[in-house]
C-alpha positions as CSV (number, residue, x, y, z in Angstrom):
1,X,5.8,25.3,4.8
2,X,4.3,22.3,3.4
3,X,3.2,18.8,5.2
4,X,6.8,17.1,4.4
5,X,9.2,20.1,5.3
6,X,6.9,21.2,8.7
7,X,7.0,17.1,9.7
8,X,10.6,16.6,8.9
9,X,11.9,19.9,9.9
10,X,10.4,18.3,13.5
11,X,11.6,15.3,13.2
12,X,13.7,15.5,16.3
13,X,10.4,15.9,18.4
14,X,9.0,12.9,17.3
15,X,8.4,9.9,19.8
16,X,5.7,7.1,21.0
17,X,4.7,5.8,24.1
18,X,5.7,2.3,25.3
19,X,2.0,1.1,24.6
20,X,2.3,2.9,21.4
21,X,5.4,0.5,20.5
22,X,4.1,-2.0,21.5
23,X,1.1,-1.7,18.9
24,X,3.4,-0.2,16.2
25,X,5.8,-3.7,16.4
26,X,2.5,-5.9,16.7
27,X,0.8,-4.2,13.8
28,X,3.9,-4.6,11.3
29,X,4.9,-7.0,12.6
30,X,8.3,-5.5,13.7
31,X,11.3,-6.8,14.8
32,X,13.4,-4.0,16.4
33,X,13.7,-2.6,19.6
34,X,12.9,0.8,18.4
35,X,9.6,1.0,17.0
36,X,10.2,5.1,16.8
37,X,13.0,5.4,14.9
38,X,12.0,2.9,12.2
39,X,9.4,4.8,11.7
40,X,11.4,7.8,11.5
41,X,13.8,5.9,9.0
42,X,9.7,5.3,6.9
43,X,8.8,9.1,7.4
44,X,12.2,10.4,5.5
45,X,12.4,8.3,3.1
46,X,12.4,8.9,-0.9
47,X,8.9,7.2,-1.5
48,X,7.0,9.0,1.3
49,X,3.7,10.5,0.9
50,X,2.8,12.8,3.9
51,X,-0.5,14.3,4.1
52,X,-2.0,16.3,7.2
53,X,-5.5,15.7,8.2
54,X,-6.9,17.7,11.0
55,X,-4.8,17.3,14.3
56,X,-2.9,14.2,12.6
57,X,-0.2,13.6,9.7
58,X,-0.5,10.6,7.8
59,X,2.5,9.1,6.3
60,X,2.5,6.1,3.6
61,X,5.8,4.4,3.1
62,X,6.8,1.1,1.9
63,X,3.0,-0.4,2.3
64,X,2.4,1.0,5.9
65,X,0.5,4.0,6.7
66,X,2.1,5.7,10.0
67,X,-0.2,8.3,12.3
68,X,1.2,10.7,13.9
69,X,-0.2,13.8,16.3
70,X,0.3,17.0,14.2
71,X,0.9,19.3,17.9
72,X,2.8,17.0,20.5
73,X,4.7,14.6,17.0
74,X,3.8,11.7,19.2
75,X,3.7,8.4,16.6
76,X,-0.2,7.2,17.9
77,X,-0.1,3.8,15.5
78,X,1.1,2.4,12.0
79,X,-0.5,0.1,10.0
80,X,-0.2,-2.4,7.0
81,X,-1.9,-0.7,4.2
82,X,-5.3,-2.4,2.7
83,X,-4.2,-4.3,-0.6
């Protein structure tokens, strides 16, 4: 199974913690009360790249580069991507 259908096929499973929001919406500069499922929204979208790196997936959409934990799909941050 590659990167994309193994992440997505798990997509269900995949959360953050409140500080973990918190530093997702600060980050992006979000403005939504779920940091989680716009990132969701970012992972399954047409333009996606997913790679897997070790113990964590990396996931560039839309200018942001998301992290998440390849074992418990917990979202650990997400980031502008460097211009």
């Amino acid at each position: 199974m590659n990167e994309f259908n193994e992440l997505t096929a798990n997509l269900d499973r995949i959360h953050t913690t409140d500080l973990g929001a918190v530093r997702i919406k600060r980050n992006l500069s979000l403005d939504t009360d779920d940091a989680a499922e716009w990132c969701k929204a970012k992972i399954i979208s047409p333009g996606a790249v997913i790679t897997r790196r070790g113990k964590n997936w990396y996931i560039k959409a839309d200018g942001c580069i998301i992290t998440v934990n390849a074992y418990s799909y917990t979202i650990i941050t997400a980031h502008k991507e460097k211009q």
